[in-house]
C-alpha positions in Angstrom: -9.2 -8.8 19.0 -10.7 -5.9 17.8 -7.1 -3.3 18.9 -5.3 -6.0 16.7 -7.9 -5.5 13.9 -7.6 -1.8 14.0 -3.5 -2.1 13.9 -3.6 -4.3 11.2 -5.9 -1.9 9.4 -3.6 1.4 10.1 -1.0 -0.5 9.0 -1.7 -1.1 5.9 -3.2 2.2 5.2 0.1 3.4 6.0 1.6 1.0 3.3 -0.9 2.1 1.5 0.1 6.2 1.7 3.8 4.6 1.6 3.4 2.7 -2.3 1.0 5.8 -3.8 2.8 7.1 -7.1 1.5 10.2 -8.6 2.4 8.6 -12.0 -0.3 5.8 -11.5 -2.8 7.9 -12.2 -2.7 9.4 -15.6 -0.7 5.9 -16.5 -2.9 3.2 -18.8 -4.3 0.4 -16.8 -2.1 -2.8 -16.6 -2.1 -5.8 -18.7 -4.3 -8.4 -17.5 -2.1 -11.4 -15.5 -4.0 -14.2 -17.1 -1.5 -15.6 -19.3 -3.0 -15.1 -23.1 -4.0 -17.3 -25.7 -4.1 -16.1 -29.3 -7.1 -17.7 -31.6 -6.6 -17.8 -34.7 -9.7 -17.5 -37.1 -11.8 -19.3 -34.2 -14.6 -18.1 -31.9 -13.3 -17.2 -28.6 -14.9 -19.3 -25.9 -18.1 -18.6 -24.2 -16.4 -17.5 -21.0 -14.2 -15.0 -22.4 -17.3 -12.9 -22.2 -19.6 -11.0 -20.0 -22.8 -11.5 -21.2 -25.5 -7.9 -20.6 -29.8 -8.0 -21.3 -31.0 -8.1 -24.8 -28.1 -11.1 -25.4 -25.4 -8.6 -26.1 -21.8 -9.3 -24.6 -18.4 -8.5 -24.8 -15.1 -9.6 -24.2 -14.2 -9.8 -20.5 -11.8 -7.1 -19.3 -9.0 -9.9 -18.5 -9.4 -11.0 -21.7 -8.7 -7.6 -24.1 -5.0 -7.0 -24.7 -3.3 -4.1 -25.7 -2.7 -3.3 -29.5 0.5 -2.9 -31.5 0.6 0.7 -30.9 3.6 1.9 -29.4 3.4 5.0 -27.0 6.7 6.4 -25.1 4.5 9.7 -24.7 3.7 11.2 -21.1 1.3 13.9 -21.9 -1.7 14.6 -23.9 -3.2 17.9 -24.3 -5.7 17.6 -21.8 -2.8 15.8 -18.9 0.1 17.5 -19.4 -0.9 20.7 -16.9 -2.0 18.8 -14.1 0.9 15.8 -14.5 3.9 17.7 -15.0 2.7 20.3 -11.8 2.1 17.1 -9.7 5.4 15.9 -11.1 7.3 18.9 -10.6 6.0 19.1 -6.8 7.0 16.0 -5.5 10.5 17.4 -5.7 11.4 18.3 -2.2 12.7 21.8 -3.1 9.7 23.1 -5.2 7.5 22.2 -2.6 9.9 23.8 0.4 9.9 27.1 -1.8 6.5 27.1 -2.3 5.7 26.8 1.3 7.8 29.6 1.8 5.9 32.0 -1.0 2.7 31.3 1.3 3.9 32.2 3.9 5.0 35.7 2.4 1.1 36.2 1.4 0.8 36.5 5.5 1.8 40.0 7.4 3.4 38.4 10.5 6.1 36.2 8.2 6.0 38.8 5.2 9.4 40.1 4.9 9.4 41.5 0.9 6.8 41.9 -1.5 4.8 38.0 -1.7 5.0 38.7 -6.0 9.3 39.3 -6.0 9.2 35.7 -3.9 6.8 33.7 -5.8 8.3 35.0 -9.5 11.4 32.7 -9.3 9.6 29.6 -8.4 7.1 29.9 -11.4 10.0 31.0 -14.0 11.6 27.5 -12.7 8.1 25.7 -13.1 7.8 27.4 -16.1 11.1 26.7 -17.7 11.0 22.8 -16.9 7.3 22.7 -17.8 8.6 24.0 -21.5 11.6 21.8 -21.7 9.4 18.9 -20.6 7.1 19.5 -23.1 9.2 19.7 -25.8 10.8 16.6 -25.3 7.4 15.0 -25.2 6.2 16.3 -28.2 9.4 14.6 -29.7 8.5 11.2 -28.3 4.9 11.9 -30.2 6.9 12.0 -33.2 8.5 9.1 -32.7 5.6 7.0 -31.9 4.0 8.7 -34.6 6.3 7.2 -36.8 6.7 4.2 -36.0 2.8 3.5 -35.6 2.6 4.7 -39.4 4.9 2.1 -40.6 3.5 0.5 -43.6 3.3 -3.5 -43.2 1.7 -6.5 -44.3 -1.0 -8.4 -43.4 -2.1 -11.9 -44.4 -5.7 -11.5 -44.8 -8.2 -14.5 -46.2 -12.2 -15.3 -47.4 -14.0 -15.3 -44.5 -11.0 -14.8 -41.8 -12.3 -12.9 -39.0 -10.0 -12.0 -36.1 -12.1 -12.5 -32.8 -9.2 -12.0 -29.9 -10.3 -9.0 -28.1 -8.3 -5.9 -28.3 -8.3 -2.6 -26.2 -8.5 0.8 -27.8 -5.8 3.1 -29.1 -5.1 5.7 -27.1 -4.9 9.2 -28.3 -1.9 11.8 -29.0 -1.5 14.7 -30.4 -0.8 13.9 -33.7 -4.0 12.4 -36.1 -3.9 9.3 -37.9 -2.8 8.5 -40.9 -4.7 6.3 -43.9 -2.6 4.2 -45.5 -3.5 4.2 -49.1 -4.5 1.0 -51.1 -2.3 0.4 -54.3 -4.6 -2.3 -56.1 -3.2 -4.6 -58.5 -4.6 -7.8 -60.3 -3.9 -10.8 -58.9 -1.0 -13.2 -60.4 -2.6 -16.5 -61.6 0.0 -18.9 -60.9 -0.2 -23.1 -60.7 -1.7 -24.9 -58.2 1.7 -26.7 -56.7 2.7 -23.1 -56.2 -0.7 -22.3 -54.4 0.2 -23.4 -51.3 3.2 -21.3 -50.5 3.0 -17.6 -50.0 6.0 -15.4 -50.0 5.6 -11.6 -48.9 5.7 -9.5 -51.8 7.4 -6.7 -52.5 6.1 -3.2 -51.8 5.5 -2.6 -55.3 3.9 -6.1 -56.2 0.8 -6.3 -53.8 -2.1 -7.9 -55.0 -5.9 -6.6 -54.8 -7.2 -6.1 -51.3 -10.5 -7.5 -52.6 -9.5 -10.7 -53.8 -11.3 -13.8 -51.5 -7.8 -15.7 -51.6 -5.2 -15.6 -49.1 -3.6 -12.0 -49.6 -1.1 -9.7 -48.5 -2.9 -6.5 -47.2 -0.7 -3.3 -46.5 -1.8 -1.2 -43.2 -0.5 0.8 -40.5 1.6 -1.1 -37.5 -0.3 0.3 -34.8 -3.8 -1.7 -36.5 
């Protein structure tokens, strides 16, 4: 019973070994599986949260979904050394040449000078370090520019938005505030009241107003 135990255990520590990716961890954690419901300008329900001392709480983890910000980046400033290296050495021939430069730093397998072997394999790690970032830095524009995008928000008196949200995560690039064009409301009749068309980008209405509004902000909030 117990050599069966034992084997089953081994085995799927060697699964285990088998499904590791490198990639998994500098990657964002997963969505939650719990299929999600959107409430609209309604408390969420008591179980949705985990309630702490003092009678604070907070939205359960399975219950905070991602925002609208779109990120195809791979690197930040403080991940991009320690990713792309890890990345770059689970190709089989980086790590076969670097086992060779070791080797080199020992008398009884030194044939040349251990700094003539080692230089190619860093001007390689080097080069596709540089070319890696570059193309990254070009995805952070992208997302950049698209998370800037200027849209419209219906907005209301008293409309508070209770679904739970996780935070943005950060690039290299700072955020942008999206500036406010205020502009008196248009008194129209009240059989036109109930129907609201987007405006145009030159004909919003006052952010302050307590009636359902169009509010321009960023895509990624």
């Amino acid at each position: 019973m117990s050599s069966s135990v034992k084997t089953s255990k081994f085995r799927s520590f060697v699964q285990s070994v088998k499904d590791f990716d490198i990639a998994k961890l500098f990657s964002p954690a997963p969505a939650p599986q719990i299929p999600r419901t959107v409430y609209v300008n309604r408390p969420l329900p008591d179980s949705y949260y985990v309630h702490r001392r003092g009678g604070q709480r907070k939205v359960h983890k399975d219950h905070r979904y991602s925002s609208n910000q779109v990120v195809t980046s791979k690197y930040t400033i403080l991940t991009f050394l320690p990713r792309n290296l890890l990345e770059q050495f689970r190709r089989i021939a980086n790590i076969f040449f670097a086992f060779i430069c070791i080797l080199q730093f020992f008398p009884r397998f030194s044939t040349i000078s251990p700094g003539l072997v080692i230089l190619p394999l860093i001007i390689v790690l080097l080069v596709t370090a540089v070319k890696d970032g570059y193309e990254d830095v070009k995805r952070h524009q992208s997302d950049r520019k698209v998370n800037h995008t200027k849209v419209l928000v219906l907005e209301g008196e008293g409309y508070t938005n209770e679904n739970g949200m996780r935070s943005k995560s950060k690039t290299f690039t700072r955020g942008i505030k999206i500036p406010y064009r205020k502009k008196k409301s248009l008194h129209k009749d009240s059989s036109d009241s109930s129907t609201l068309k987007p405006p145009r980008d030159d004909d919003l209405v006052d952010v302050e107003t307590p009636k359902p509004h169009w509010r321009s902000t960023a895509w990624e909030d």
